[in-house]
N, C-alpha and C positions, 0 to 999 in steps of 0.2 A: 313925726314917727307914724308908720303907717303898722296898722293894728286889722286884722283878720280872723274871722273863725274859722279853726278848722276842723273837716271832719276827722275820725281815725280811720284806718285801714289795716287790713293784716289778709293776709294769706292761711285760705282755712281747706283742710283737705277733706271736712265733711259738711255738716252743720247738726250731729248730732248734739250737742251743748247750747244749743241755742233755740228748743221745740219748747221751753216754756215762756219764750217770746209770742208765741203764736200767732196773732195778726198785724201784729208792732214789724214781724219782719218776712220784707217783701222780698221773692228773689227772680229775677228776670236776666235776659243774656245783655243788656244794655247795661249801661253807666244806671246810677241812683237815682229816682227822680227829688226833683226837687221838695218835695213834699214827704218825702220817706224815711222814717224815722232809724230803722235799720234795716241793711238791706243786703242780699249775698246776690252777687252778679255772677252768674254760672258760665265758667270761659270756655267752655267745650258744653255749649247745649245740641251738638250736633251729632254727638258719639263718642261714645266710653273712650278714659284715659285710664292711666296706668293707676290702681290702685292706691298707691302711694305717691303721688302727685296733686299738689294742689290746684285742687278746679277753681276756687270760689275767690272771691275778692269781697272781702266782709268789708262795711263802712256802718260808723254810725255816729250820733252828734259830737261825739269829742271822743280825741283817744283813750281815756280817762272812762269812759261812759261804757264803750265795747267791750272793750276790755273787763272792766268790771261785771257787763253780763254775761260775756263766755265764764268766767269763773264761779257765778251765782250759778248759772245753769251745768257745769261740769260738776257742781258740788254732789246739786242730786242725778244725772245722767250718768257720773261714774261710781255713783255709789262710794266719797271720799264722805270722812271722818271731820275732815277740816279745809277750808277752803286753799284752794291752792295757787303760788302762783303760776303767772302766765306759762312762766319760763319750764315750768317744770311738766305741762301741759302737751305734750306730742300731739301732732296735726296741726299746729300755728308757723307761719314764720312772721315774727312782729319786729320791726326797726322803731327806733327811737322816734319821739314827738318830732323834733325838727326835723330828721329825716324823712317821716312821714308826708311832712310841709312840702319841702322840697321836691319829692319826685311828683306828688299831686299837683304842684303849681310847675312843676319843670323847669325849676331853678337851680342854680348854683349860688354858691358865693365870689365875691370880689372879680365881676366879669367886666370886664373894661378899668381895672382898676390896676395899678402898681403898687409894691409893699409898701411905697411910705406915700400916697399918698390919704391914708385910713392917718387919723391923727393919735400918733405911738405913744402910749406915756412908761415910763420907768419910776418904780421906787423902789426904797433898800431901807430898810430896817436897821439901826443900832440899836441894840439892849444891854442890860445890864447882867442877863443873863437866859437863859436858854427858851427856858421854860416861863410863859407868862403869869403863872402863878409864884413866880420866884423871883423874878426883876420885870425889867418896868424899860419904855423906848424912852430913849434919852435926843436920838437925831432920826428923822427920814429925811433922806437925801430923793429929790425928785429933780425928772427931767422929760421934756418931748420935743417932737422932733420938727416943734415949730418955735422954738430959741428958749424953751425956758426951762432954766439949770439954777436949783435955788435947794435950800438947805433951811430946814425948821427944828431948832433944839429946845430941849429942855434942861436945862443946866441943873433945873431942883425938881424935885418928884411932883410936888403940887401944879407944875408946867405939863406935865405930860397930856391930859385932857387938852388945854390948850391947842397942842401941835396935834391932837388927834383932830381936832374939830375943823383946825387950819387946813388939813392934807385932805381934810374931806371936801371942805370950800374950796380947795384949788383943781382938784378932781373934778366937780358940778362946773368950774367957773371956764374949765379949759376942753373940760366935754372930750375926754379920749374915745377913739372908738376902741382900742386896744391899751391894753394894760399888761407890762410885761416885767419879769424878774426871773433871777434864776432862781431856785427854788420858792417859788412866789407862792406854790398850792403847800408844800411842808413845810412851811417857816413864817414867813410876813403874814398870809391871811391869815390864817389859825393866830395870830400872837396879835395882830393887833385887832382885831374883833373881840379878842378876848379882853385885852386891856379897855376898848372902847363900849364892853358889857360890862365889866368894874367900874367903870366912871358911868354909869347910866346914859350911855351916847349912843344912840341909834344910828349903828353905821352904814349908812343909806349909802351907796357906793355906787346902782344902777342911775340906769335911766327909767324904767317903768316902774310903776307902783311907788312901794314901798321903798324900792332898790335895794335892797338884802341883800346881799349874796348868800348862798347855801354849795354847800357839800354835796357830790353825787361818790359814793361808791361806786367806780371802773374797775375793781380787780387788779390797781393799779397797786405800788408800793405806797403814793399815798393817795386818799381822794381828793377829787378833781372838784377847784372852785368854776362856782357859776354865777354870773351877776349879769343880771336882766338890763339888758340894752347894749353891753360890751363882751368885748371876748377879752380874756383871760388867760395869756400864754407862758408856760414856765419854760426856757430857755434848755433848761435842765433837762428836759422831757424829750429833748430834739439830740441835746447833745450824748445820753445814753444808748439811745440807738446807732451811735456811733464807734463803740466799742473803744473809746478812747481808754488809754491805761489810768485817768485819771478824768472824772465828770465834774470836777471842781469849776467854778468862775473863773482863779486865775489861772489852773492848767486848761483850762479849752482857751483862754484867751492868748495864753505861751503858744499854743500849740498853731492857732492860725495868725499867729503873727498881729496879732491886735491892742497887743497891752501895751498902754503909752511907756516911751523911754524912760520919764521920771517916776513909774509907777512905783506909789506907797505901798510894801507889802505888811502885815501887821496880822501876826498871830491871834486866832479869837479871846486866849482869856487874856489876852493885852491890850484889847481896846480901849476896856472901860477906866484903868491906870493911866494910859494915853492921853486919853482924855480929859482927863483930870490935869496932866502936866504939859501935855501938848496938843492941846485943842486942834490947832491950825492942822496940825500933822492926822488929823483922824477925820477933819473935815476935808482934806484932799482924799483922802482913804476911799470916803464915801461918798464923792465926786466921780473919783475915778470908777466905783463898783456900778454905779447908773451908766455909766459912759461907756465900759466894756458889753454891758447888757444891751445896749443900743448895738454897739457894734459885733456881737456876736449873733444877737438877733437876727441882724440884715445876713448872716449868713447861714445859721443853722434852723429860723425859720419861714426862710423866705420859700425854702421848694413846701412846704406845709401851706405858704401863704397861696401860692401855686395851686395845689394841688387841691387846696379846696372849690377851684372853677370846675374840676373836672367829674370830682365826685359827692356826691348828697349826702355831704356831711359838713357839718359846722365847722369853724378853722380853729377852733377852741380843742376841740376832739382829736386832730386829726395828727400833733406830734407825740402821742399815744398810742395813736391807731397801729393796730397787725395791715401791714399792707396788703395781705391777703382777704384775710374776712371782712375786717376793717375799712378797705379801703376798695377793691376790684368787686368783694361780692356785692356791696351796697349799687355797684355800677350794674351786675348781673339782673341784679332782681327788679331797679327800674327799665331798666332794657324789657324786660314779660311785663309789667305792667302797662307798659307804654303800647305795647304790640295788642296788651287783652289779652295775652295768653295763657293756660295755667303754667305754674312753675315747676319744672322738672320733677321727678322721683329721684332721691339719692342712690346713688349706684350701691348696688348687693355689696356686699363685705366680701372685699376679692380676698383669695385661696393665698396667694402667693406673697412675701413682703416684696415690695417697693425696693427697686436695683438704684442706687444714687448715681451722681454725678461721678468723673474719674479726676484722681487727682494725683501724679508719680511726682517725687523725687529722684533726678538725675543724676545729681550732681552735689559735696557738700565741700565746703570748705570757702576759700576767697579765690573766686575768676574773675579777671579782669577783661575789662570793655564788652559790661553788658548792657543787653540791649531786651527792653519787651513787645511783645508783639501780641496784641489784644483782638481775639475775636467777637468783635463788637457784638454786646448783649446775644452771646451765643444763646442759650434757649430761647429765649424768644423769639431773635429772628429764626430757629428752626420751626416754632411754633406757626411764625407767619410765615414761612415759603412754603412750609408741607402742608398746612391745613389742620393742623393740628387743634384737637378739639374734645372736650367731653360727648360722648356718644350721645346721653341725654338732652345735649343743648340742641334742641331744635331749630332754635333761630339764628343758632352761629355764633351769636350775640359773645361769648368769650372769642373766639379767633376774630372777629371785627374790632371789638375792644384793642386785644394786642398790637394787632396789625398795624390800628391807626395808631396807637398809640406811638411803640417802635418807629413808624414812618415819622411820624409830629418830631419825636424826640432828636430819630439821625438829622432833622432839619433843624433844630432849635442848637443842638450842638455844634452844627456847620457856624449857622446866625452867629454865636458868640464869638469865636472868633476873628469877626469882622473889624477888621479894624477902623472903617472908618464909624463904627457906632459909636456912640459913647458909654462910658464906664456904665450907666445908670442901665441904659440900654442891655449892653453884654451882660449885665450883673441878670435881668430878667429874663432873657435867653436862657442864663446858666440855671434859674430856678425853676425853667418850663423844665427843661432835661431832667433836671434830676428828681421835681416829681411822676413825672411820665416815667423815667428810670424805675423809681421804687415799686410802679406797680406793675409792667410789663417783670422785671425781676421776680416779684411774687407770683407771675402767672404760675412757673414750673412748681414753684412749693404749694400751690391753691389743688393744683391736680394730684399731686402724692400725697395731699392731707389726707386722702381716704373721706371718712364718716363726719371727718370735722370742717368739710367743706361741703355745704349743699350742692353743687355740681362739682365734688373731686373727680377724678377717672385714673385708678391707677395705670389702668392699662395703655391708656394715652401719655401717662408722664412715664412712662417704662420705655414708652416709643422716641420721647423727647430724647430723654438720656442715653438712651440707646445710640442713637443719632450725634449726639453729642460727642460720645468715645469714638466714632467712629470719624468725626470731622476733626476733632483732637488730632487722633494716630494720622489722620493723613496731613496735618499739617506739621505736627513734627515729622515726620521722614520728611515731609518735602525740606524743613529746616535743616536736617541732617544730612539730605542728600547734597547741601551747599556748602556744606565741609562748617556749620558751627557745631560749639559743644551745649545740649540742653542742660537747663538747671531744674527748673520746677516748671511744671504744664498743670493746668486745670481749666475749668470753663471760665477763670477769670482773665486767662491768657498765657502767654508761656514765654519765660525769662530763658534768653540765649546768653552765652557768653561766643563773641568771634576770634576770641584771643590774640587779636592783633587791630591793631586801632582802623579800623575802615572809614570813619567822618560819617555826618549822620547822614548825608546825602546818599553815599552808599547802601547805609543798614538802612535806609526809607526805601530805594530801590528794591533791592534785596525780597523785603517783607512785601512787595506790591510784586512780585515774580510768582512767590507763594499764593497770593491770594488770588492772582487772576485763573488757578487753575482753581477755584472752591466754585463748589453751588453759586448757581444766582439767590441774592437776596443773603448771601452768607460773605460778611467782610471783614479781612484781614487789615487790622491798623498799625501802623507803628504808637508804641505809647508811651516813650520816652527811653532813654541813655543813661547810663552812669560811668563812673569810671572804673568801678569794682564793688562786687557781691559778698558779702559771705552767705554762704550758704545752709544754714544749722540742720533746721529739719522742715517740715511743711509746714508753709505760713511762719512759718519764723526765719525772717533774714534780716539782712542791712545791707543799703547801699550807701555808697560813696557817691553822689551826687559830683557832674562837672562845676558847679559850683562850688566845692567845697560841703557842702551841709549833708549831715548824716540822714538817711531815710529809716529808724526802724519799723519793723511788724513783728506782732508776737508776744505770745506772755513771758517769752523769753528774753526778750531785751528789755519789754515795758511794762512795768505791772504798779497798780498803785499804793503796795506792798512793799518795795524796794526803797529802803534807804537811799541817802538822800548822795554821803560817801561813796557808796558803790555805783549807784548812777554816771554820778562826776568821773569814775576812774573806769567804767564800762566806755560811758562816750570817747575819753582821751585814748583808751587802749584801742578803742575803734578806729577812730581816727588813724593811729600809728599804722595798727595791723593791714586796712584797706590800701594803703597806701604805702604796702611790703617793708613797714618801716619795725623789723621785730626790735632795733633796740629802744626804739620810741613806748613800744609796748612796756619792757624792761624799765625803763624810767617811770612809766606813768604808775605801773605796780608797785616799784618802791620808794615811789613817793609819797602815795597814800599809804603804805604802809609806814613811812619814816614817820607821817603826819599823825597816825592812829596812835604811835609808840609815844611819841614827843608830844602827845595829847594836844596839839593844835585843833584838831575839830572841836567840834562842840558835843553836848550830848544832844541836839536840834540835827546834828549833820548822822548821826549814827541812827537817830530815831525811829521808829514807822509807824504809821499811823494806821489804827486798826477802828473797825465799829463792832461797835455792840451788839451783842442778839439775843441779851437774855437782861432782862432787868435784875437787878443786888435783891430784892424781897423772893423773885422764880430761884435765882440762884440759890440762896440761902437754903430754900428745900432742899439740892439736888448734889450740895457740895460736900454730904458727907460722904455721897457714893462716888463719885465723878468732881477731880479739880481739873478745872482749865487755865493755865498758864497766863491771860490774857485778863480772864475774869480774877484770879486771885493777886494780880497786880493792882487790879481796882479797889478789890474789898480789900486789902490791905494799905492801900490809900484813903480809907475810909472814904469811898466816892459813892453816892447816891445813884451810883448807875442806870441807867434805863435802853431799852431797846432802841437803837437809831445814834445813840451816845456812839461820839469819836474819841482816840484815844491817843495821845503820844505817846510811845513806848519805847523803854531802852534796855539794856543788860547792863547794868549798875555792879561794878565790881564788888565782889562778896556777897552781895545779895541777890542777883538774878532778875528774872524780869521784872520793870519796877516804869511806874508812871512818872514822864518827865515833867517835874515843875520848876525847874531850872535851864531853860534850854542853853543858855551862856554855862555851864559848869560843863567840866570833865574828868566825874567821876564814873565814867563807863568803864567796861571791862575791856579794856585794850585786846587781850589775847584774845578773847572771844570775834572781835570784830577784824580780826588778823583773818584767823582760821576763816568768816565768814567770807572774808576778801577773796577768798581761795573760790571755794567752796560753792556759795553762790553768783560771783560772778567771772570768776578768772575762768571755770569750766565754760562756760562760754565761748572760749575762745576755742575751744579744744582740736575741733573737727579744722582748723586752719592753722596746724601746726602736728610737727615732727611729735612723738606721744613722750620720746625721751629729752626732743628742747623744750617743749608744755612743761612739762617734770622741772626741768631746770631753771625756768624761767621764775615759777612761781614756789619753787621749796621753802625756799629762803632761807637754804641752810650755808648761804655764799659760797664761792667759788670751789672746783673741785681740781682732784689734777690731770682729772680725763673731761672736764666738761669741755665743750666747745665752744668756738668764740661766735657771742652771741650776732657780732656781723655778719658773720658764717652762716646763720639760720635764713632759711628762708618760708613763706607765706605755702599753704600746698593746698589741693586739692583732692580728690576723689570721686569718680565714678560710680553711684549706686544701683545699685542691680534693682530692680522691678519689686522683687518680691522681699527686700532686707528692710 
């Protein structure tokens, strides 16, 4: 282990807060000398800068130490009551201790390194119940990604010490450099630190010192573990900035195709029953929960693993991190360090708000043989062919950034599809892109942040998107002018339909006619086919995949709100409808319906799963002004609720919302989950259908003697106007 002092740094726009240093601090237009206890290095000692620009580059024996004198000295300089801190302090810009490291030694992380080979380790917690003051870990399930897959129980309570002490030995003995779980920072550390604080076991878990791990407070939903020598990744952290309808373990692992065939699935308050009568069945359970973590890992944090080469910041930080402030300003500001020069002024508080990106609907309903056509990371690349730039950035230092970045990236995405690389190979191509993606992406929102970006420029992201509408409009007409019908355009790209099957070869042609009339540095892709669109509203469609398989987007088709029945009969009526099959639709509605009435489901299939936001003791104050339908299912369950608390929910005939503890029973309200069948998702279907065969299909007041014969319906569409 290699060990180093270091100094601290920060960015200081005076050194009024620091005159009762008096001889302690030197300040010269050079680097620190080595003998210098604190020191301000004056980056324009040649002639005035802009008032609110930082000239100075403070240093002094640890970040810890400077820090703590600007606040001893702003105490009495600003005439404050109470010491304050940094943060709240105007004229500093200070980054984190490692950060600090980093850009002084001009380093990165993981450079010459691939994701796996840092050695990965995975654990998983079993309890006996949620909260560690209320049950106790009965198994940790561990594994890494140099073969070893093993499982440590405690069958009787007086055991659990044991396996704490075991998981700690096998941790020291196998020396991870990473340590990963899904929710590893809200769940596993907090629960078994605390068990391993009950049993008086010092749970040493680093490699330095003491090896403690501690808590930081990030602003985060929960805080972020740290332990000295490893980084500490939650899974979970990567897969929320994903906007999945569901951030669960086993829905991220459904959703990329990674959850083994014979996958144990087992509801929480049925583990520890399980357990008790079928061991073997909760020990694959929690084989399997380490083995989905490894392999979701290798996908949701590999562009994180990436991306920490590129910016100075720790790989721990960084599936947290705002791609903007987070991730491109900490590039901005070692860019002026590195130069020596002072760092910008924040731009004036402009007059005007900020004009967004364009985004029309065309088209609503199901069109067939569509095709998309992707203007590869438009703002950015307008950012890089025009020069686009904050006016204050003297050094470019943001349109360089972009530029290489966008270049790096269009070539790392070429790389992957090579076929003769290998998997391992294509798999780190694809994590260079898509971290380089995320933050060329974040360029355009870094400039419209205004005051919350230290170099934002409204006026330069006005120019972006300005530019943007206008490469848009000219690439749909040119689309239009080739006789297809548009669906939706935005800066993500624009979905055609050519309503008669042309082969992809064609619609690859086609898209390369269009693009060879755009700007240089501005490119037209083809970005995949389907066989049919519905169309609902923006950002909300489905397609029909040549494959077979459904593609939705939207809170409209995907929410992780939705029962589980209605899903099931969403996807089959999809299926039907895409594929102009209205009586397939007709079947799959009163199926589910026969199935609700004949109470075949379950009350598990009708359910939804809600969280908590109020704990049963905040409640109790607030429930004689205000009931909540959610919350009074709980307190009438006599449930000891607490914030973060999940919930199974159902409508229990005769009595109304009501907490599921039977999910094999079905004593739901049929009618209710009829009428819901309607309501929440048969209108889904609406805009792809005649308004009086919609009417008909799903009444369910059977046959009439003017209805029409449901072979007779057909799938339709609509043209929407600009402005509806």
């Amino acid at each position: 282990m290699h060990r180093a002092q270091q100094r601290g740094w920060l960015y200081a726009r005076h050194l009024g807060d620091l005159g009762h240093l008096g001889d302690q601090l030197a300040v010269s237009p050079g680097p620190a000398p080595a003998d210098a206890a604190y020191h301000a290095q004056d980056l324009a000692p040649d002639g005035p800068v802009h008032a609110r620009a930082y000239r100075y580059l403070l240093s002094g024996p640890s970040p810890r130490q400077l820090e703590g004198e600007i606040q001893r000295g702003a105490l009495r300089a600003r005439g404050l009551s109470t010491r304050p801190a940094l943060g709240d302090l105007s004229g500093y810009i200070r980054l984190g201790y490692a950060e600090q490291y980093l850009i002084a030694t001009r380093q990165t992380y993981h450079q010459g390194l691939t994701f796996d080979q840092p050695v990965r380790m995975q654990f998983d917690l079993e309890t006996t119940a949620l909260s560690p003051d209320e049950g106790r870990i009965f198994l940790i399930a561990v594994r890494d990604n140099r073969g070893l897959e093993t499982l440590l129980e405690a069958r009787r309570p007086a055991q659990e010490a044991a396996i704490i002490e075991a998981f700690l030995a096998l941790v020291h003995g196998r020396d991870p450099d990473v340590i990963e779980n899904h929710f590893i920072h809200g769940f596993d550390l907090p629960f078994i630190t605390a068990r391993a604080r009950r049993h008086g076991i010092p749970f040493r878990l680093g490699r330095a010192g003491d090896g403690v791990p501690w808590t930081v407070d990030d602003g985060s939903r929960t805080p972020l573990w740290v332990c000295p020598g490893r980084e500490i990744l939650d899974t979970l952290d990567a897969v929320r900035r994903l906007n999945l309808p569901s951030s669960g373990l086993k829905a991220a692992a459904r959703h990329f195709g990674i959850a083994p065939e014979d996958r144990v699935y087992l509801e929480g308050a049925e583990i520890v029953q399980t357990y008790r009568d079928q061991p073997k069945l909760v020990r694959a359970y929690a084989r399997q929960d380490v083995q989905e973590v490894d392999a979701l890992a290798r996908i949701v944090l590999a562009p994180s693993f990436a991306l920490a080469r590129l910016t100075p910041r720790p790989y721990h930080r960084l599936p947290r991190a705002g791609p903007a402030k987070g991730v491109l300003e900490p590039m901005l500001i070692r860019a002026y360090v590195e130069a020596g020069r002072p760092f910008p002024a924040p731009e004036e508080r402009p007059r005007d708000p900020h004009r967004g990106g364009h985004v029309q609907l065309h088209a609503e309903g199901v069109l067939p043989h569509v095709v998309k056509a992707d203007v590869a990371s438009m703002y950015p690349s307008i950012i890089r062919a025009e020069g686009i730039g904050p006016r204050q950035d003297e050094l470019g230092a943001f349109h360089r950034i972009v530029s290489d970045l966008t270049s790096q990236r269009l070539t790392h995405k070429q790389q992957a599809r090579h076929p003769a690389l290998s998997g391992a190979e294509r798999r780190e191509h694809h994590a260079m892109q898509d971290a380089m993606k995320l933050v060329v992406n974040a360029a355009y929102g870094y400039l419209g942040a205004g005051r919350l970006a230290r170099l934002g420029d409204r006026e330069a992201a006005d120019r972006v998107t300005a530019r943007g509408r206008a490469l848009l409009q000219r690439v749909t007409a040119a689309l239009e002018a080739r006789g297809v019908q548009l669906i939706e355009s935005d800066t993500d790209g624009v979905y055609f339909s050519t309503q008669v099957d042309l082969g992809e070869a064609a619609e690859r042609a086609l898209i390369r006619e269009v693009a060879a009339d755009l700007p240089e540095g501005i490119t037209l892709e083809f970005d995949g086919r389907a066989q049919a669109m519905l169309s609902h509203q923006v950002k909300n469609y489905v397609l029909l995949r040549h494959d077979g398989s459904l593609e939705l987007s939207g809170t409209s088709f995907e929410s992780s709100r939705s029962e589980r029945y209605g899903t099931q009969f969403l996807r089959s009526a999809l299926h039907a409808l895409l594929r102009a099959d209205v009586p397939g639709v007709q079947a799959a509605f009163e199926d589910t319906s026969a199935r609700l009435a004949g109470r075949v489901l379950t009350n598990a299939d009708v359910s939804t799963r809600v969280r908590i936001g109020k704990a049963r003791a905040d409640y109790t104050q607030t429930r004689a002004q205000r009931r909540e339908a959610h919350l009074e299912a709980a307190w009438h369950a006599g449930l000891d609720f607490r914030v973060g608390d999940r919930l199974d929910l159902y409508v229990r005939a005769g009595q109304g919302l009501t907490v599921v503890t039977d999910p094999d029973g079905r004593d739901y309200d049929a009618g209710h989950y009829r009428a819901a069948l309607v309501q929440n998702y048969a209108t889904r279907l609406r805009k792809a259908l005649d308004p009086a065969d919609w009417a008909q299909l799903f009444s369910g007041r059977g046959g009439g003697l003017f209805d029409r014969d449901v072979h007779e319906m057909q799938v339709r569409w609509r043209p929407v106007a600009e402005d509806s």
